[in-house]
C-alpha positions, 0 to 999 in steps of 0.5 A: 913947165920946161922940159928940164923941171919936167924931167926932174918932177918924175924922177922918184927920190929914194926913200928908206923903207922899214924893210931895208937892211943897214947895206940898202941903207948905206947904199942910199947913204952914198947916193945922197952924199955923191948925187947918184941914182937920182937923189940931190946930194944932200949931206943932210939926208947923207947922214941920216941915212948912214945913222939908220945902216949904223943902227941896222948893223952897218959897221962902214956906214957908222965910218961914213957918218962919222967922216960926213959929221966932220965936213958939215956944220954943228947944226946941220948935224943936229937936223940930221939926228932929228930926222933920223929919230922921226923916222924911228919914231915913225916906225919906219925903220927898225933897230938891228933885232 
């Protein structure tokens, strides 16, 4: 194994958790849409993650996703609502109370 992938192996990507809010949501949106902190960018992952803050009251995170829909393609968008609700459906992330 080179020491490059080794490196990256034992970094943690960032994951939402059922307890994080719609700012920690957003934020993990805006390190996968920017490649920050660890996490690939991944525009998927981006607006999945934008989708769960909008629904966790994160009014900035509704205007991100909504900007990001407009640079990605149809179907990626589709992918990215799907895993949005498999997190849901999971319970692993709630809707504001």
């Amino acid at each position: 194994m080179n020491t490059e992938f080794a490196a990256m192996a034992d970094k943690t990507i960032p994951l939402p958790t059922a307890d994080m809010g719609g700012e920690e949501l957003f934020r993990l949106g805006m390190m996968y849409s920017t490649g920050q902190g660890g996490a690939p960018v991944d525009l998927i992952s981006a607006h999945m993650m934008f989708n769960l803050a909008a629904m966790r009251g994160s009014v900035e995170a509704s205007v991100y996703r909504r900007e990001l829909s407009r640079e990605m393609d149809r179907e990626d968008v589709a992918e990215a609502q799907k895993a949005a609700r498999q997190w849901l459906d999971q319970g692993r992330i709630g809707l504001v109370a």
